[in-house]
One Martini backbone bead per residue (centre of mass of N, CA, C, O) as a GRO file, in nm:
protein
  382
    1UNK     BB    1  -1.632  -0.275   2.824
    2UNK     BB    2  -1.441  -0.477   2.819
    3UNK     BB    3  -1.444  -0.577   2.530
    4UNK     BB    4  -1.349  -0.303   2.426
    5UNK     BB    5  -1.096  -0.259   2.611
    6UNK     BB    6  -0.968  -0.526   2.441
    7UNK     BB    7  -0.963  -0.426   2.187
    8UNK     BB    8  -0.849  -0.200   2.220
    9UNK     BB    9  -0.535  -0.267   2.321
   10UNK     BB   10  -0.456  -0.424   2.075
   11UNK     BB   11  -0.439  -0.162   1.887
   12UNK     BB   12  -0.234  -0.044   2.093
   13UNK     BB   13  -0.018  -0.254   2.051
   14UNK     BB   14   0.001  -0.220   1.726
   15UNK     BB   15   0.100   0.060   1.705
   16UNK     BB   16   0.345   0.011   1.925
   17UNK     BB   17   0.493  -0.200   1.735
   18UNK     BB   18   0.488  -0.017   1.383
   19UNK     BB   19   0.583   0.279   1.407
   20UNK     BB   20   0.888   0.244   1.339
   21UNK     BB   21   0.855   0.165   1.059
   22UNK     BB   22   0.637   0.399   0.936
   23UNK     BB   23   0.853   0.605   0.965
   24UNK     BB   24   1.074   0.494   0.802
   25UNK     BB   25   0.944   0.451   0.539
   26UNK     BB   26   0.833   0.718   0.464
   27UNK     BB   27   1.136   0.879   0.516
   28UNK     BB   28   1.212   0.725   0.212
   29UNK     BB   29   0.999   0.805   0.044
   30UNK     BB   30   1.076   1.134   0.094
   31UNK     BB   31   1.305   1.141  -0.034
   32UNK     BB   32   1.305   1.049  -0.326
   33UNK     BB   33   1.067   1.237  -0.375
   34UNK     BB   34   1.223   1.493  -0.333
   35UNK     BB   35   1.424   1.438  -0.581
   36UNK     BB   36   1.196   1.329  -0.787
   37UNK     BB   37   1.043   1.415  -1.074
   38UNK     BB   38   0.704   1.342  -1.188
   39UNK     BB   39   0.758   1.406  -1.495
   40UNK     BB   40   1.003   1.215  -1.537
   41UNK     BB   41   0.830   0.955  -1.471
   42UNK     BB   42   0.643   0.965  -1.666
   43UNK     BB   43   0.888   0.979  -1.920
   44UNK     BB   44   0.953   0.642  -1.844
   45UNK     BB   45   0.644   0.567  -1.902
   46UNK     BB   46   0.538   0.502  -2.234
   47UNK     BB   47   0.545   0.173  -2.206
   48UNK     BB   48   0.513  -0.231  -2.200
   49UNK     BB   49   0.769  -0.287  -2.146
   50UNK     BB   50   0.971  -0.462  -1.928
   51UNK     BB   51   1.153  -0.227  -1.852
   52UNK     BB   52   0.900  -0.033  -1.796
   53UNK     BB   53   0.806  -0.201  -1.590
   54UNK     BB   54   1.074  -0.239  -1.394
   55UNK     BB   55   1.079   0.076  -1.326
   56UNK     BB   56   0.779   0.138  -1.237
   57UNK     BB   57   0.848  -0.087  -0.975
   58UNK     BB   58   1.032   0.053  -0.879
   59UNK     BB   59   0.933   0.367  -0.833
   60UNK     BB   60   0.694   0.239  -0.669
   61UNK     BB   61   0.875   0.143  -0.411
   62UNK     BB   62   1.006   0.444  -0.362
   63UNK     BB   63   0.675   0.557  -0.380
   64UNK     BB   64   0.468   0.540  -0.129
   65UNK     BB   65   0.144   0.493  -0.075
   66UNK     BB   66  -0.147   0.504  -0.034
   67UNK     BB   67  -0.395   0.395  -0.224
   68UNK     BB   68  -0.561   0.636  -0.290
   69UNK     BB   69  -0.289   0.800  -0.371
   70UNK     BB   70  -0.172   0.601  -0.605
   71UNK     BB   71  -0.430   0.608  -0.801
   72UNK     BB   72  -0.418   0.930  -0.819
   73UNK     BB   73  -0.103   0.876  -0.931
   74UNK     BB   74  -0.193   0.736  -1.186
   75UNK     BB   75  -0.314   0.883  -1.316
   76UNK     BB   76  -0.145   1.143  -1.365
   77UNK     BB   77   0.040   0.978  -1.524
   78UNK     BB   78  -0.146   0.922  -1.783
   79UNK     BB   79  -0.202   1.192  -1.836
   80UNK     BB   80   0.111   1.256  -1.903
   81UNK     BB   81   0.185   0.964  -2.101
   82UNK     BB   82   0.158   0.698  -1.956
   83UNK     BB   83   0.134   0.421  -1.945
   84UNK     BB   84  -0.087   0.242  -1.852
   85UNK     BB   85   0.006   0.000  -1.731
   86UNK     BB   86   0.265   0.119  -1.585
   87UNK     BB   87   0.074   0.255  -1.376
   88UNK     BB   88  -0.012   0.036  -1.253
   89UNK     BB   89   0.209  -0.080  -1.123
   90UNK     BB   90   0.308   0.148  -0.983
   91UNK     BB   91   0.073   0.133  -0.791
   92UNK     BB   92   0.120  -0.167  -0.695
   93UNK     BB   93   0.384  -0.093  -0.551
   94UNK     BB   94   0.349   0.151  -0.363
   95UNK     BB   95   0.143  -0.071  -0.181
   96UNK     BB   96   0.330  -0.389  -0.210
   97UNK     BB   97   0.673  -0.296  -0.241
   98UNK     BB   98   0.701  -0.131   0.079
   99UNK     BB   99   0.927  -0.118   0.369
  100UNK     BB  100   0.662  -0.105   0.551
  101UNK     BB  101   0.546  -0.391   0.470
  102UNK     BB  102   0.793  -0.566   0.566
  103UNK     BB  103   0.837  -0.451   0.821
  104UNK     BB  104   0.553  -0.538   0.957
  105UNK     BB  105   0.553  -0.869   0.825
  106UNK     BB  106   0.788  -0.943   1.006
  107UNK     BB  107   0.682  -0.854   1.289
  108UNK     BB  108   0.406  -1.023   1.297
  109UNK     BB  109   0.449  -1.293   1.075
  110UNK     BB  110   0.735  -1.285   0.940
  111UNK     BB  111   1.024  -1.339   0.680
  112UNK     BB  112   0.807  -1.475   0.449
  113UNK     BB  113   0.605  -1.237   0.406
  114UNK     BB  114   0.808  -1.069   0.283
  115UNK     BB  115   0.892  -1.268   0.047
  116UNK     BB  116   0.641  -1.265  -0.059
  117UNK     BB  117   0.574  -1.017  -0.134
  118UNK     BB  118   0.842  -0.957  -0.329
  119UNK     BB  119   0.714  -1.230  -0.534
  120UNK     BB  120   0.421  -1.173  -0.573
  121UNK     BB  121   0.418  -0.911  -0.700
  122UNK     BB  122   0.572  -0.945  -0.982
  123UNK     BB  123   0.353  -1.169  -1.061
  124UNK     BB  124   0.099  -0.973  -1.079
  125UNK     BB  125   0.258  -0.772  -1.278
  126UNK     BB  126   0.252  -0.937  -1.524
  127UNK     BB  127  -0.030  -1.056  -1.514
  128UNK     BB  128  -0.117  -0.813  -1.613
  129UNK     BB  129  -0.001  -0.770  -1.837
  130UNK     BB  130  -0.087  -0.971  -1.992
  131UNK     BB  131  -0.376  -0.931  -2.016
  132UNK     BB  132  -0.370  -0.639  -2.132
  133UNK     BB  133  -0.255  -0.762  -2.384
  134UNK     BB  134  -0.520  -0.976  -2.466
  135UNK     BB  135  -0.781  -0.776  -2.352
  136UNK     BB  136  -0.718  -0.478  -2.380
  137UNK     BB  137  -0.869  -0.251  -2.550
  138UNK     BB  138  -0.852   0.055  -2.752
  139UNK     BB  139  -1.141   0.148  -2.690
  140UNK     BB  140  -1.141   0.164  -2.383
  141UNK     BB  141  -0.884   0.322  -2.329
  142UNK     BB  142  -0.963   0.566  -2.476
  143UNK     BB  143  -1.225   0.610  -2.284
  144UNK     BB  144  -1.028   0.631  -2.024
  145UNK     BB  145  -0.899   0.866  -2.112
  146UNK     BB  146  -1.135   1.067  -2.153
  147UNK     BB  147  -1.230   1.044  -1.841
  148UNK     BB  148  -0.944   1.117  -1.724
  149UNK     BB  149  -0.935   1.433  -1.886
  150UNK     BB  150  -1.166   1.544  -1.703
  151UNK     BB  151  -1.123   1.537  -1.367
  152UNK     BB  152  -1.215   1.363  -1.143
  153UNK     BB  153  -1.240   1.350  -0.824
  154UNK     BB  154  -1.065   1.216  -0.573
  155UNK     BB  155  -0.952   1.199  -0.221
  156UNK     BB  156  -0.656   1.221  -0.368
  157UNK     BB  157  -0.591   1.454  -0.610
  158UNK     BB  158  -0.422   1.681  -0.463
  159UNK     BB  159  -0.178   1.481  -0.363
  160UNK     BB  160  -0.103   1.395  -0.616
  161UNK     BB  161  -0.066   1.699  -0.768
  162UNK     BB  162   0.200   1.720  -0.626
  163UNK     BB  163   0.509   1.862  -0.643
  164UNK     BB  164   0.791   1.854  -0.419
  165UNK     BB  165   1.023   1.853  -0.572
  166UNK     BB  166   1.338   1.942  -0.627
  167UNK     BB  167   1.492   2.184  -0.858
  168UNK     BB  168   1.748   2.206  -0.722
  169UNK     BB  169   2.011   2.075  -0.824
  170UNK     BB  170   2.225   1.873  -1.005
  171UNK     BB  171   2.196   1.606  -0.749
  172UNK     BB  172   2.113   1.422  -0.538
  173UNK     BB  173   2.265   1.525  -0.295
  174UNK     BB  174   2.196   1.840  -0.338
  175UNK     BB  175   1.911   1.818  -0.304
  176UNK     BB  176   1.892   1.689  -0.026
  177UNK     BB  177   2.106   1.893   0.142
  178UNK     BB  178   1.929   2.089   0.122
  179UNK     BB  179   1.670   2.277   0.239
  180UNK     BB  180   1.468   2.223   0.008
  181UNK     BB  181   1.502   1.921   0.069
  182UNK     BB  182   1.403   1.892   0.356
  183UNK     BB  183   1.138   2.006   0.334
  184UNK     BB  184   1.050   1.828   0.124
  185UNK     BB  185   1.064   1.621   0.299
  186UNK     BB  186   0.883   1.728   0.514
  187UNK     BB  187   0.612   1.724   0.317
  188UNK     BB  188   0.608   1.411   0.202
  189UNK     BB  189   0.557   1.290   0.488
  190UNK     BB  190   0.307   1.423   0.620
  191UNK     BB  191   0.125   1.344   0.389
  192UNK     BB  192   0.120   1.039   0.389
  193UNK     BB  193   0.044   1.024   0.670
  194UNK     BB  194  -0.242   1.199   0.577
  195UNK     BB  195  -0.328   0.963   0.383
  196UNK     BB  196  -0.267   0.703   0.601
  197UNK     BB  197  -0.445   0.732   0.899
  198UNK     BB  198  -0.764   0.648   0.872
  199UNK     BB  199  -0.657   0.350   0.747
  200UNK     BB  200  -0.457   0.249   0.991
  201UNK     BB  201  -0.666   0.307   1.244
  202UNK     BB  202  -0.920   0.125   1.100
  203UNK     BB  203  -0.748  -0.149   1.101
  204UNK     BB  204  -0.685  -0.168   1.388
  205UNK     BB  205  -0.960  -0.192   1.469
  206UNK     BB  206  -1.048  -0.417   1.302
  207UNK     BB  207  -0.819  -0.604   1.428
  208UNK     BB  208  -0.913  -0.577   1.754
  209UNK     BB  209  -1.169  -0.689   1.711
  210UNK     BB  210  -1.167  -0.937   1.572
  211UNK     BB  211  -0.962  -1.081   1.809
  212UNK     BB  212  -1.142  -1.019   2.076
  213UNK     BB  213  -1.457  -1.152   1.947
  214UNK     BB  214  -1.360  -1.382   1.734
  215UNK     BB  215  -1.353  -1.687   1.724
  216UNK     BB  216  -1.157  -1.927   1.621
  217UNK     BB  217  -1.362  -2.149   1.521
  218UNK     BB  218  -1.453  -1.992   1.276
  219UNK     BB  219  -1.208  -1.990   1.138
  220UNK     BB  220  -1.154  -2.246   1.085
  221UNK     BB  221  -1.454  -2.321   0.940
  222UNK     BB  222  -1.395  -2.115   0.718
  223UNK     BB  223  -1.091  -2.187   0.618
  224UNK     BB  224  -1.015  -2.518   0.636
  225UNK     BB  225  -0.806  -2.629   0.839
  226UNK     BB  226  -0.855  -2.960   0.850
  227UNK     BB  227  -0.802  -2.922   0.513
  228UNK     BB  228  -0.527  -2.860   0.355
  229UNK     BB  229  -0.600  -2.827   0.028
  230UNK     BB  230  -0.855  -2.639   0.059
  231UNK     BB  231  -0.740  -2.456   0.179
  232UNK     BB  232  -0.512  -2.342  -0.031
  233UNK     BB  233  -0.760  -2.325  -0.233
  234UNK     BB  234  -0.947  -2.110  -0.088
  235UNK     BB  235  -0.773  -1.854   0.001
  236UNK     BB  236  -0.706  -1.674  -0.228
  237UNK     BB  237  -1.021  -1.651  -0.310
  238UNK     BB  238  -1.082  -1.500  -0.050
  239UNK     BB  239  -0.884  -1.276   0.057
  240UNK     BB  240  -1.004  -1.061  -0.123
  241UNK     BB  241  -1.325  -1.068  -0.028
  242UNK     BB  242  -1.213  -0.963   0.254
  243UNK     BB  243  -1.082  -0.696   0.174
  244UNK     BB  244  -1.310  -0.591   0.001
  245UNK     BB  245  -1.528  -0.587   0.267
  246UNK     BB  246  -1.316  -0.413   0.505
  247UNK     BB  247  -1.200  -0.131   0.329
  248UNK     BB  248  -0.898  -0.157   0.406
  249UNK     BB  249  -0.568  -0.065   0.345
  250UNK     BB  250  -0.262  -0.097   0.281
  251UNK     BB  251  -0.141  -0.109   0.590
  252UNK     BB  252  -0.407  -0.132   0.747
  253UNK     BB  253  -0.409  -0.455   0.629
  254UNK     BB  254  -0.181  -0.627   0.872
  255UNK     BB  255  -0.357  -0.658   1.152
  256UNK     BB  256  -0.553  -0.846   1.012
  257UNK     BB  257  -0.370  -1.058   0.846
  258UNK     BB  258  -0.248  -1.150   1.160
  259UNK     BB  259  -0.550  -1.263   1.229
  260UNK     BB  260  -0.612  -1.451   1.000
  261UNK     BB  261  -0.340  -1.644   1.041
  262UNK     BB  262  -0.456  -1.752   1.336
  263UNK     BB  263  -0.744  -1.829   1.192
  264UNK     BB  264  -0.651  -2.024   0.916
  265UNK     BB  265  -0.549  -1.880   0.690
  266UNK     BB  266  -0.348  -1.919   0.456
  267UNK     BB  267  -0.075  -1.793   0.291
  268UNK     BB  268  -0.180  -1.726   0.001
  269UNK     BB  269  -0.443  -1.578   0.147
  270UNK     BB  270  -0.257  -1.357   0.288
  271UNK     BB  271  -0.168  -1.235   0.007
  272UNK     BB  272  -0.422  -1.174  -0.117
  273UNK     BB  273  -0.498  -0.983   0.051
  274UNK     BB  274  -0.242  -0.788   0.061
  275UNK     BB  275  -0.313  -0.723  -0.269
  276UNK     BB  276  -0.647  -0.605  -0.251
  277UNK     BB  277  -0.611  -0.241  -0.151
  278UNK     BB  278  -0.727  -0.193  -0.451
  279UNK     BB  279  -1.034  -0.351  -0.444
  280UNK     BB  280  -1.205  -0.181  -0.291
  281UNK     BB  281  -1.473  -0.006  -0.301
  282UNK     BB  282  -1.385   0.287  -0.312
  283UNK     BB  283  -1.191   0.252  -0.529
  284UNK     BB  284  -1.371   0.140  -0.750
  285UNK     BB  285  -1.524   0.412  -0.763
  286UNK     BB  286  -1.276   0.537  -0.869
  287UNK     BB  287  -1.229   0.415  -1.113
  288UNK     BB  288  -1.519   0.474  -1.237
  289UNK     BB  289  -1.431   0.790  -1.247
  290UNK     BB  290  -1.141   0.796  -1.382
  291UNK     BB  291  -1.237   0.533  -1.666
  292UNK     BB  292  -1.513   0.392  -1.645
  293UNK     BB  293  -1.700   0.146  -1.564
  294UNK     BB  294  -1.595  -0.058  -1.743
  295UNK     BB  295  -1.294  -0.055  -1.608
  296UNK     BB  296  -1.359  -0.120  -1.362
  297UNK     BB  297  -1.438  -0.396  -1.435
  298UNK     BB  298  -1.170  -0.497  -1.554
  299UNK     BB  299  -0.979  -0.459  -1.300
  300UNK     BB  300  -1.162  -0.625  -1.114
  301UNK     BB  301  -1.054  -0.892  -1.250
  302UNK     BB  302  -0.765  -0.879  -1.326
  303UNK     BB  303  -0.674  -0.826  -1.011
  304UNK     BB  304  -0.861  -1.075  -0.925
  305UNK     BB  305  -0.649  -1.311  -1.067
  306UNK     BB  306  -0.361  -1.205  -1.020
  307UNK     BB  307  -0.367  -1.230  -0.715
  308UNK     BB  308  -0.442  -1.568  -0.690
  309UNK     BB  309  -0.193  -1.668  -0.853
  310UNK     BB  310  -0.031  -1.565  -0.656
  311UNK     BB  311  -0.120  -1.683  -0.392
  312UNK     BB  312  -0.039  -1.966  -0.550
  313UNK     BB  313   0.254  -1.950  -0.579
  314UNK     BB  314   0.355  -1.912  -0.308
  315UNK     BB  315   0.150  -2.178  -0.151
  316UNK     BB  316   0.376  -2.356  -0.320
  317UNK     BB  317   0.650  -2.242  -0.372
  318UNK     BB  318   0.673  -2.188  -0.010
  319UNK     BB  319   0.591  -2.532   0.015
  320UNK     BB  320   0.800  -2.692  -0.130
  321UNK     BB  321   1.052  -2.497   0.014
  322UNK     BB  322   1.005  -2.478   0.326
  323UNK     BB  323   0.864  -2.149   0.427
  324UNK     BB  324   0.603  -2.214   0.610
  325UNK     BB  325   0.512  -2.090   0.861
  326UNK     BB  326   0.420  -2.115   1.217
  327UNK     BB  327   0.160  -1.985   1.314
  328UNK     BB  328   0.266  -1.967   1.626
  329UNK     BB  329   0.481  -1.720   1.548
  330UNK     BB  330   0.255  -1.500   1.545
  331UNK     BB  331   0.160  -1.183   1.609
  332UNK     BB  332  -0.048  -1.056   1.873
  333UNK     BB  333  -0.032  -0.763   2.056
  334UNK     BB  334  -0.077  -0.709   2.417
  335UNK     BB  335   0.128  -0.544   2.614
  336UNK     BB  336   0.214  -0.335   2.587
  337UNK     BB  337   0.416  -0.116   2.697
  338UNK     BB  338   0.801  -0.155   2.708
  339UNK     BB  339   1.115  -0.192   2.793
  340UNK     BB  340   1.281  -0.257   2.451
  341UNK     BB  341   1.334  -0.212   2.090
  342UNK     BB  342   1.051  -0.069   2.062
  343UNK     BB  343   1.091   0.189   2.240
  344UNK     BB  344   1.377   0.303   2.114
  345UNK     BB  345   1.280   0.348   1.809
  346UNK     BB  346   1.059   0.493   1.872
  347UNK     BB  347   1.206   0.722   1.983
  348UNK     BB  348   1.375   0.811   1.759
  349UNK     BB  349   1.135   0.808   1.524
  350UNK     BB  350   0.999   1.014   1.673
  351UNK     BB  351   1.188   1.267   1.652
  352UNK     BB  352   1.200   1.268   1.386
  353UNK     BB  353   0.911   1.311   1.293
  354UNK     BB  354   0.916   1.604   1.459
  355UNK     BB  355   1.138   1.744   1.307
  356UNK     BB  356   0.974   1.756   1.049
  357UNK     BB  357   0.693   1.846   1.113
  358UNK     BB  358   0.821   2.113   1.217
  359UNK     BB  359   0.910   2.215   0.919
  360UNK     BB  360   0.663   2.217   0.807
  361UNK     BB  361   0.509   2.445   0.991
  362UNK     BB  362   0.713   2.658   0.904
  363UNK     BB  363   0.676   2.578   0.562
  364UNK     BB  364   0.329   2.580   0.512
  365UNK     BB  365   0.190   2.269   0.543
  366UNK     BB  366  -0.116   2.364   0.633
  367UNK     BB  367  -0.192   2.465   0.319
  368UNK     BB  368  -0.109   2.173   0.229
  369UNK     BB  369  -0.355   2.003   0.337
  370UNK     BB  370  -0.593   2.150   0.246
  371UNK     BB  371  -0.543   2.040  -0.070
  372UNK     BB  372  -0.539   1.742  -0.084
  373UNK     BB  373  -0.900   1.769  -0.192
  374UNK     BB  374  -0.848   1.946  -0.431
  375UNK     BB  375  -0.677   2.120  -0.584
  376UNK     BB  376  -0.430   2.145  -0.783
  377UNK     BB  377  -0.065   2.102  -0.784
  378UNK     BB  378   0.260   2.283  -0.888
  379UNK     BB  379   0.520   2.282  -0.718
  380UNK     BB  380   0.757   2.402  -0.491
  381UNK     BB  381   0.815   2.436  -0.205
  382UNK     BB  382   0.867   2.710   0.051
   0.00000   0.00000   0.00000
């Protein structure tokens, strides 16, 4: 019970740490999401050229979504007209460059793993673009298309398949601050809360054991903390196998890494690892389902050449800069609820969630939880 106890300690430490980062981040990507609309991303994602690709991931970056949302949003966009790429990119943005996982990789591990998120997702959807355009077949994606027109349910088809976006007004301030924009906003907010709910909570508890009970020894050893050229070298390799081996993703997966950072994992090793939360095993059921057994396979070479050489790329370029933090300045939060600027934020953060939460309720927004995992929706909030 001891054992256990302190286990929930950690993961409740590290709740109590990142709540107001995930409050934050949520409802600018609710704000954002709120007011454009999803047939508009699509038609803008039609080719895989460059202009088009640095558009998918600014837009992907400003609608955060668990992973397993982010996929299924990938494939709608996919089925409306976006190119296959362009969706691509748009997923890896939407879980990997996204301002909640920024600070809360600042909160936990520094402002270096914050910069490398940043420098090294464009790196990893370049090299996918690469890959994509010299071995995607077109007889493959046509398959993967006809595959996905089946439309074959995945755990959050039915949240992808909403579009919440306020349709009056003619300017993004008119969207925003009007009615239908709040409800909009809070119901968008809401939704992503419970789409990455499960996995968030997931990860903190296995955050929490592993740091409680996996002897540092382990992790040195696993690791090769003692050889530094091995470790860096074997980091970004191994870093992907441990995220796909942990099932945890998106956020859920930030907690582990400040575990693993600890533990002797190389810096390029931490960021292959929080670019995996991709490539977990159901995800990949998921790909399987929505493209196609081949196209499962392919993503997951690509994905998983493009996370290690951006891991190798971080590892080096930002070891060649001395931007390399020292190890010991990672924190996992233990000693639970203190009154210091971490509480003073969750309050005023937790306020506002209750508004949204508030407005959620009284329009609507419980009917529409429940559709989350069905049918299709499209149209305005109530």
């Amino acid at each position: 019970m001891s054992a256990l106890s302190h286990a929930l300690t950690i993961a409740g430490s590290m709740t109590w740490e990142i709540t107001w980062a995930l409050i934050l981040g949520f409802a600018l990507s609710a704000v954002v999401q709120a007011v454009v609309h999803r047939s508009t991303v699509a038609g803008l994602l039609g080719d895989d050229r460059p202009r088009t690709l640095t558009l998918a991931t600014a837009l992907g970056t400003a609608s955060s979504s668990c992973s397993y949302a982010a996929v299924a949003l990938a494939r709608s966009l996919f089925r409306k007209g976006a190119h296959f790429t362009a969706a691509m990119a748009f997923e890896i943005a939407s879980t990997n460059l996204v301002v909640e996982l920024g600070i809360i990789l600042a909160l936990l591990m520094g402002w270096q793993f914050t910069a490398a998120e940043f420098v090294g997702g464009p790196i990893m959807i370049v090299l996918l673009a690469l890959l994509f355009r010299f071995f995607l077949r077109e007889r493959l994606l046509r398959r993967a298309r006809e595959q996905a027109e089946r439309g074959l349910a995945g755990s959050m088809e039915g949240h992808a398949a909403m579009d919440m976006s306020v349709r009056r007004g003619r300017s993004f301030v008119q969207r925003l601050f009007s009615g239908d924009g709040y409800t909009a906003t809070s119901h968008v907010f809401v939704m992503e809360w419970a789409a990455i709910l499960k996995d968030l909570v997931a990860g903190l508890l296995i955050a929490g054991a592993i740091a409680a009970w996996v002897p540092d020894s382990f992790w040195r050893a696993f690791f090769f903390e003692g050889h530094p050229l091995a470790a860096k070298l074997w980091g970004p390799l191994i870093g992907p196998v441990v995220a796909i081996a942990s099932f945890v993703c998106s956020i859920g997966n930030v907690p582990l890494a400040a575990v693993l950072w600890q533990g002797g994992i190389s810096f390029g090793g931490v960021v292959a690892f929080i670019f995996s939360d991709l490539l977990i095993l159901p995800i990949l059921n998921i790909y399987r389902k929505y493209y196609g057994a081949r196209m499962a396979l392919f993503l997951l070479v690509t994905f998983y050449a493009a996370v290690v050489v951006a891991g190798y790329a971080v590892e080096f370029g930002f070891g060649a800069l001395g931007l390399i933090p020292d190890r010991a300045t990672a924190r996992i939060p233990m000693s639970g609820v203190s009154w210091n600027y971490t509480t003073w934020l969750n309050i005023a953060f937790l306020l506002l969630a209750a508004a949204l939460v508030l407005r959620f309720v009284r329009t609507g927004g419980r009917a529409m939880l429940r559709m989350m995992g069905g049918a299709p929706h499209d149209g305005p909030p109530a």
